[in-house]
mmCIF file as gemmi writes it, N, C-alpha and C atoms, coordinates in Angstrom:
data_model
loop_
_atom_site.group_PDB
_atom_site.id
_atom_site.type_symbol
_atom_site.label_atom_id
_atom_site.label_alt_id
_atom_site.label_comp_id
_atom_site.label_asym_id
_atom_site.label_entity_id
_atom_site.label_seq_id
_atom_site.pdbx_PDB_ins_code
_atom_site.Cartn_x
_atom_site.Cartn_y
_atom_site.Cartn_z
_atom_site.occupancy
_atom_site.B_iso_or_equiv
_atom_site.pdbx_formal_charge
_atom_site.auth_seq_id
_atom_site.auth_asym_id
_atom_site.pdbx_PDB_model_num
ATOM 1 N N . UNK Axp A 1 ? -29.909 40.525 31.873 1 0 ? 1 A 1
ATOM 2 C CA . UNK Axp A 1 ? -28.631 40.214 31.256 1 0 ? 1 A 1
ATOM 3 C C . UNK Axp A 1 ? -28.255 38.778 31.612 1 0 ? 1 A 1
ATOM 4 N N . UNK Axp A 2 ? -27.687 38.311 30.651 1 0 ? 2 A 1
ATOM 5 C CA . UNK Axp A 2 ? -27.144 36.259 30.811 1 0 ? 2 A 1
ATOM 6 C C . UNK Axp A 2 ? -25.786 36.519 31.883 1 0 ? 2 A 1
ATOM 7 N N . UNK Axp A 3 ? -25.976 35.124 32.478 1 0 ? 3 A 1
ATOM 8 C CA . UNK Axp A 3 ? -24.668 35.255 32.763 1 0 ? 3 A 1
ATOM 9 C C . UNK Axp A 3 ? -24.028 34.583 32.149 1 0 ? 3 A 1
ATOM 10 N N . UNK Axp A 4 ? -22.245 35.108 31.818 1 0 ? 4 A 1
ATOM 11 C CA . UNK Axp A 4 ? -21.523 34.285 30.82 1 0 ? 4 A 1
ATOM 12 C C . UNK Axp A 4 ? -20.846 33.48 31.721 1 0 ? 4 A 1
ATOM 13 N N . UNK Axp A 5 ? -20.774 33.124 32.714 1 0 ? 5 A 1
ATOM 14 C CA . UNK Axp A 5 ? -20.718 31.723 33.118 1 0 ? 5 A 1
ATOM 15 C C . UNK Axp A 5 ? -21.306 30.708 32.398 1 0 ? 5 A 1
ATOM 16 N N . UNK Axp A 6 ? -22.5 30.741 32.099 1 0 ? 6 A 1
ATOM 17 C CA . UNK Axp A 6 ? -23.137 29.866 31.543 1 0 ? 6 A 1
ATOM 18 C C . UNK Axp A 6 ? -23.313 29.575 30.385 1 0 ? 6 A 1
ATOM 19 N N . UNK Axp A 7 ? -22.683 28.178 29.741 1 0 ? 7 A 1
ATOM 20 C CA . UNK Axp A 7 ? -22.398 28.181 28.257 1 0 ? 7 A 1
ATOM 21 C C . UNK Axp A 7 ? -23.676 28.339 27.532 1 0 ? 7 A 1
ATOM 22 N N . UNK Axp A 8 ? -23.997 29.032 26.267 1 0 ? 8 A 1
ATOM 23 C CA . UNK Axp A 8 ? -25.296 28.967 25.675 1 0 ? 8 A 1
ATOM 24 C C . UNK Axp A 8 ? -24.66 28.258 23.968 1 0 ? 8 A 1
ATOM 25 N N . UNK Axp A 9 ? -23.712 28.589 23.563 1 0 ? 9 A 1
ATOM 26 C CA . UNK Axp A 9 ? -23.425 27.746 22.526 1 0 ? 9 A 1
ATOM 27 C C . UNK Axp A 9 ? -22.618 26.554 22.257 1 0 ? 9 A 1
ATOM 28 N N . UNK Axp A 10 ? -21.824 26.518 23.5 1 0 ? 10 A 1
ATOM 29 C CA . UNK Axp A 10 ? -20.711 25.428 23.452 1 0 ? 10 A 1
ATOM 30 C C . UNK Axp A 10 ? -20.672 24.461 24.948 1 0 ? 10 A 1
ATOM 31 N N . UNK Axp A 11 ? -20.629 23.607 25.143 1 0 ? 11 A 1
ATOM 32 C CA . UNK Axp A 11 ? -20.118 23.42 26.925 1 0 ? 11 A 1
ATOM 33 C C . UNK Axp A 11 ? -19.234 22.759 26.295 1 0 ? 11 A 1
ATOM 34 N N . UNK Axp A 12 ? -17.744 23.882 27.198 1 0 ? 12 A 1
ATOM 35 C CA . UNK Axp A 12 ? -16.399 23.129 26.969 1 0 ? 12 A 1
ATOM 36 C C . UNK Axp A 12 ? -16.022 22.019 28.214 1 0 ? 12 A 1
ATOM 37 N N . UNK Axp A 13 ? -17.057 21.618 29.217 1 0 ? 13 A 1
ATOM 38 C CA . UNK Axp A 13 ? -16.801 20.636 30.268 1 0 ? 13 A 1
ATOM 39 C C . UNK Axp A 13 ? -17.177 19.193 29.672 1 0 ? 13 A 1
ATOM 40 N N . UNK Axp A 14 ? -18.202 19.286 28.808 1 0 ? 14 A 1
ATOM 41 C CA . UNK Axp A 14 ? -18.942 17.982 28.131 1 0 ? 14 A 1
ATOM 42 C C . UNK Axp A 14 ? -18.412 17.974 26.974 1 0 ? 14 A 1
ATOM 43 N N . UNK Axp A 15 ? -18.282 18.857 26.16 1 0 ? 15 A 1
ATOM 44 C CA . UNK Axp A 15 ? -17.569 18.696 24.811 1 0 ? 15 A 1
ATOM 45 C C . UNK Axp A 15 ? -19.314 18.965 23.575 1 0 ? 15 A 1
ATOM 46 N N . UNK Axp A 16 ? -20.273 19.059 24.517 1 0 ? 16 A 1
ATOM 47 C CA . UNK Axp A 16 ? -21.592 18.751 23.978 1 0 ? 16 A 1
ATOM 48 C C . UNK Axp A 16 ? -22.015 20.446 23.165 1 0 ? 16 A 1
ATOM 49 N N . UNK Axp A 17 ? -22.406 20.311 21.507 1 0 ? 17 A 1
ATOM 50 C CA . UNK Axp A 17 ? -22.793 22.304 20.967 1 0 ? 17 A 1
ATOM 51 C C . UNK Axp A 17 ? -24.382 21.789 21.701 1 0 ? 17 A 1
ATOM 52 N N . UNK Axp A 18 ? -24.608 22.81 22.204 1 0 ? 18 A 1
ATOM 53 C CA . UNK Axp A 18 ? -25.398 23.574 22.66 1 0 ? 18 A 1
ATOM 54 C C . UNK Axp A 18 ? -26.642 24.344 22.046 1 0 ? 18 A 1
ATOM 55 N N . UNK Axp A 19 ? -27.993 24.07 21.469 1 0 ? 19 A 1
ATOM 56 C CA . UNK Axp A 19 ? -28.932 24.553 21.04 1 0 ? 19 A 1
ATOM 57 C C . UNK Axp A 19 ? -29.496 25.734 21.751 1 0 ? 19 A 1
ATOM 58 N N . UNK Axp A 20 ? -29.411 26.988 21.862 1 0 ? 20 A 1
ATOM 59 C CA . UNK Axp A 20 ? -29.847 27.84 22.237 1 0 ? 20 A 1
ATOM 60 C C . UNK Axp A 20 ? -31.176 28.479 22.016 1 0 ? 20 A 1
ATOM 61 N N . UNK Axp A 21 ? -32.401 28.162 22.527 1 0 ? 21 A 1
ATOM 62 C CA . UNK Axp A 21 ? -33.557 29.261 22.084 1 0 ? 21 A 1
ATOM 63 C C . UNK Axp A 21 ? -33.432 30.573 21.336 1 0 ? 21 A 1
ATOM 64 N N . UNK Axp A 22 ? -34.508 31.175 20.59 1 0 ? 22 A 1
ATOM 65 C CA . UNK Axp A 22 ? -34.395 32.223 19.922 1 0 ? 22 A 1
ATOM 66 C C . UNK Axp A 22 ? -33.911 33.335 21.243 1 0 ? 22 A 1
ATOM 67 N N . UNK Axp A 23 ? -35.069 33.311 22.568 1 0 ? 23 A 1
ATOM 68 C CA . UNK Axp A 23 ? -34.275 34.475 23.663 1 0 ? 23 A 1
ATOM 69 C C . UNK Axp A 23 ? -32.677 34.281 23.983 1 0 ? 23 A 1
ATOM 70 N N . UNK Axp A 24 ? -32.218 33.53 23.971 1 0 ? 24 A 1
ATOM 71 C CA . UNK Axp A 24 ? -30.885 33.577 23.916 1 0 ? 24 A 1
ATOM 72 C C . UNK Axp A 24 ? -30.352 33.617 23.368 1 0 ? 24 A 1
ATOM 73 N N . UNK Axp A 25 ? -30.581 33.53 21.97 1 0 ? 25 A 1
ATOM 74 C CA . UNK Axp A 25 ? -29.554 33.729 20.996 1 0 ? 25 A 1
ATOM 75 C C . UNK Axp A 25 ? -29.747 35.499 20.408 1 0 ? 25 A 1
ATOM 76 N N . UNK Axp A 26 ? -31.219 35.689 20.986 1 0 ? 26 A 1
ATOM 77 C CA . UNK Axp A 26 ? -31.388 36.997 21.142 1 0 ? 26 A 1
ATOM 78 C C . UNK Axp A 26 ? -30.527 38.471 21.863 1 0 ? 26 A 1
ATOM 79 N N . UNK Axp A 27 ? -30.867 37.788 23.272 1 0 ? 27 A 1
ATOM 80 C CA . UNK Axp A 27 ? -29.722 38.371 23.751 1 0 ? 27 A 1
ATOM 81 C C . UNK Axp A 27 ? -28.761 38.764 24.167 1 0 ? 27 A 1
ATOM 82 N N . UNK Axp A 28 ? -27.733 37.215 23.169 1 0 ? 28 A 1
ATOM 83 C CA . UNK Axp A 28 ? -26.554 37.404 23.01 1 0 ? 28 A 1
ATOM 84 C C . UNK Axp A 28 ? -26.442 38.135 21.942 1 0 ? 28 A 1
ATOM 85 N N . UNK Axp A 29 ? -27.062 38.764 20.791 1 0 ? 29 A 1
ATOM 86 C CA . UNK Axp A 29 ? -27.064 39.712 19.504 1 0 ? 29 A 1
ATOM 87 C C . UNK Axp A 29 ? -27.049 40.845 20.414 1 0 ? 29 A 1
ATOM 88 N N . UNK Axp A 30 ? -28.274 41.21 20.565 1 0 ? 30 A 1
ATOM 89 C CA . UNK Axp A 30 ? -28.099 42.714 21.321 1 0 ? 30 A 1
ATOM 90 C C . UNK Axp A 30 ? -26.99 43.138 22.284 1 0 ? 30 A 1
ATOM 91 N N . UNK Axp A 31 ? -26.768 42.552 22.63 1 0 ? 31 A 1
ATOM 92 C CA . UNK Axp A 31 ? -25.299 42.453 24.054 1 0 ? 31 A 1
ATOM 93 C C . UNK Axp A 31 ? -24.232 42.931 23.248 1 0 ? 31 A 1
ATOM 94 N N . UNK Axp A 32 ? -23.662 41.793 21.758 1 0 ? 32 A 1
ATOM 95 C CA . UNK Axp A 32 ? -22.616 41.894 20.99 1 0 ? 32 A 1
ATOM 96 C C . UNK Axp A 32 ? -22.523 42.939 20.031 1 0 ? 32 A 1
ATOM 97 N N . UNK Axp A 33 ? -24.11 43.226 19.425 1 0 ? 33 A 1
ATOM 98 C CA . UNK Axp A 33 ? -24.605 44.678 18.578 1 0 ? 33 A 1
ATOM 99 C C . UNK Axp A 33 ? -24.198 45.815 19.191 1 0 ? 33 A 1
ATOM 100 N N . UNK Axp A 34 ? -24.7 45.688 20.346 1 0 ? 34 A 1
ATOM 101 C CA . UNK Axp A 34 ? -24.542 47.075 21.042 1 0 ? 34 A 1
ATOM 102 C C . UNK Axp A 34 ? -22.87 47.227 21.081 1 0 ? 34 A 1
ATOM 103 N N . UNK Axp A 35 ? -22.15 46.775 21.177 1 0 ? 35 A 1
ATOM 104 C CA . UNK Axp A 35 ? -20.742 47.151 21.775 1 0 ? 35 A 1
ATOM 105 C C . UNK Axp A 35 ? -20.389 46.909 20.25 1 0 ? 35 A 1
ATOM 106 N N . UNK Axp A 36 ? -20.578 46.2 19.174 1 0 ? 36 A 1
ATOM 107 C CA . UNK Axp A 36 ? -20.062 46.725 17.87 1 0 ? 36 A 1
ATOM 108 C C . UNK Axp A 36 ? -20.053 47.858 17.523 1 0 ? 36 A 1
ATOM 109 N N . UNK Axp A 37 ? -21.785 48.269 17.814 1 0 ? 37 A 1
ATOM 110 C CA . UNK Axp A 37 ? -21.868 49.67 17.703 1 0 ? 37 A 1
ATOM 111 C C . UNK Axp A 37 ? -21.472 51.023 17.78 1 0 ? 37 A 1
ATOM 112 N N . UNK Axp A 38 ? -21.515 50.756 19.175 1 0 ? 38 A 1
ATOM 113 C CA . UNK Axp A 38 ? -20.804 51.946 19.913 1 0 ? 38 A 1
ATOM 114 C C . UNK Axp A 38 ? -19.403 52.071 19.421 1 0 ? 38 A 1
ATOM 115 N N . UNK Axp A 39 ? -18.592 50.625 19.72 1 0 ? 39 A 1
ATOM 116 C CA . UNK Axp A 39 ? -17.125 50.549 19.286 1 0 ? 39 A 1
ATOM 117 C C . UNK Axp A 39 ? -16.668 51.388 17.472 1 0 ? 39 A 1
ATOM 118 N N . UNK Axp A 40 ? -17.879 51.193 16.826 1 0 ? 40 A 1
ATOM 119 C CA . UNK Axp A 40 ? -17.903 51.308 15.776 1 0 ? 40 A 1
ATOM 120 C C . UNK Axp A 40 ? -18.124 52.877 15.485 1 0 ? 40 A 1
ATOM 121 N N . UNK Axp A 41 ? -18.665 53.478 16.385 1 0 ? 41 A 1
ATOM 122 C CA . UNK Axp A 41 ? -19.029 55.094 15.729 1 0 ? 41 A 1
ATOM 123 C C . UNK Axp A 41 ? -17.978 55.49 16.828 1 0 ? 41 A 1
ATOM 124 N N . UNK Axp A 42 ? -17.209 54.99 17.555 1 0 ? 42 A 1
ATOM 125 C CA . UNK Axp A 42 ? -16.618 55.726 18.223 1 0 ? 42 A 1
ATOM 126 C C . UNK Axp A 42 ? -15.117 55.556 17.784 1 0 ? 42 A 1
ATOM 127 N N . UNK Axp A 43 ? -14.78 54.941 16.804 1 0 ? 43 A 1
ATOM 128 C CA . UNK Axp A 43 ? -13.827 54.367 16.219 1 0 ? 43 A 1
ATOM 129 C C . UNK Axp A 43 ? -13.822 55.426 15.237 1 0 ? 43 A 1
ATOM 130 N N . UNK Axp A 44 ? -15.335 55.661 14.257 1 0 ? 44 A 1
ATOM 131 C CA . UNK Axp A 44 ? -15.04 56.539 13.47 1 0 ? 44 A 1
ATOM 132 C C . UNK Axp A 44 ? -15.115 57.767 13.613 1 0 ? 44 A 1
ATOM 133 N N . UNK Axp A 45 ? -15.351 58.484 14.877 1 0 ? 45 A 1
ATOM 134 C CA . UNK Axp A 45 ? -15.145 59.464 15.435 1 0 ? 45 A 1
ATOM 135 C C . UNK Axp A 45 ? -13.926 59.736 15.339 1 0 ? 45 A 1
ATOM 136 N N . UNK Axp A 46 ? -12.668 59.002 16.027 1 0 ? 46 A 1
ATOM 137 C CA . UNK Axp A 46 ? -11.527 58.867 16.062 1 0 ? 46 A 1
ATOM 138 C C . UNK Axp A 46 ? -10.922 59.05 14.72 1 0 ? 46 A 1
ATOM 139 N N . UNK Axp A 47 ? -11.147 58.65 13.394 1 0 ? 47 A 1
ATOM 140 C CA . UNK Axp A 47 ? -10.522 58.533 12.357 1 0 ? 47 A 1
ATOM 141 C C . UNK Axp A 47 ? -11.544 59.973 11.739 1 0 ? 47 A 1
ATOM 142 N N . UNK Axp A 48 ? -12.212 60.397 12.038 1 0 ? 48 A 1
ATOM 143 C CA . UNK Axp A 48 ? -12.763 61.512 11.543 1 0 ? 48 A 1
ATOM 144 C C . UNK Axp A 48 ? -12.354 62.736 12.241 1 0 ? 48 A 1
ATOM 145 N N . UNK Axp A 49 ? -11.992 62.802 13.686 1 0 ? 49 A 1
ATOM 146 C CA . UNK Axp A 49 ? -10.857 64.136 14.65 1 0 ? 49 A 1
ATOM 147 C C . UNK Axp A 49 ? -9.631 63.535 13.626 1 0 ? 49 A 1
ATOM 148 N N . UNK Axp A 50 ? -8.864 62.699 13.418 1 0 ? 50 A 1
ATOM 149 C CA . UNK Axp A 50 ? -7.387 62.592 12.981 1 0 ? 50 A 1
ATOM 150 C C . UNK Axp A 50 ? -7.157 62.81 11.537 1 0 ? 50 A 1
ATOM 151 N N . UNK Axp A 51 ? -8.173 62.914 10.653 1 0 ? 51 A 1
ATOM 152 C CA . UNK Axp A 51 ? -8.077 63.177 9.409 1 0 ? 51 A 1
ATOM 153 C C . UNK Axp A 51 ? -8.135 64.806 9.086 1 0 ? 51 A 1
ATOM 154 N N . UNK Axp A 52 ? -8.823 65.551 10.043 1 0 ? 52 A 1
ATOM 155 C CA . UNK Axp A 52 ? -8.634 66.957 10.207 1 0 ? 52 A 1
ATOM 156 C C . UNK Axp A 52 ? -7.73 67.433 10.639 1 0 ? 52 A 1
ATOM 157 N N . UNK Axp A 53 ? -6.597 66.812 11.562 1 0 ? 53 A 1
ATOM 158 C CA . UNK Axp A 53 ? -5.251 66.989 11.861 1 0 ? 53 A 1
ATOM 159 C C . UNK Axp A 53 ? -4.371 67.751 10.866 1 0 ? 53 A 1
C-alpha cells in the first residue's frame, strides 16, 4: 500500500504535477475502486432494505 504522505500527482510544496508510473497510478485505481465499490453495493443495499419498508 502507498503512502499518502507522498504526493504521486501533485506536490503542493513545489507547485510541480507530478508524472506518476503506470504502478502508481495503478495502485491508486485499485485503492479508490475498491472503496467505490464496496461504498457502492452497500449503498444499494441500503436503498434496496428501504424501498421494502
Amino acid at each position: 500500500m502507498r503512502n499518502p504522505e507522498v504526493p504521486v500527482f501533485f506536490d503542493f510544496e513545489s507547485g510541480e504535477l507530478l508524472l506518476p508510473g503506470t504502478k502508481a497510478r495503478n495502485e491508486i485505481y485499485a485503492e479508490a475502486a475498491t472503496k467505490l465499490y464496496v461504498g457502492a453495493a452497500v449503498g444499494n443495499e441500503v436503498l434496496a432494505s428501504a424501498s421494502e419498508e
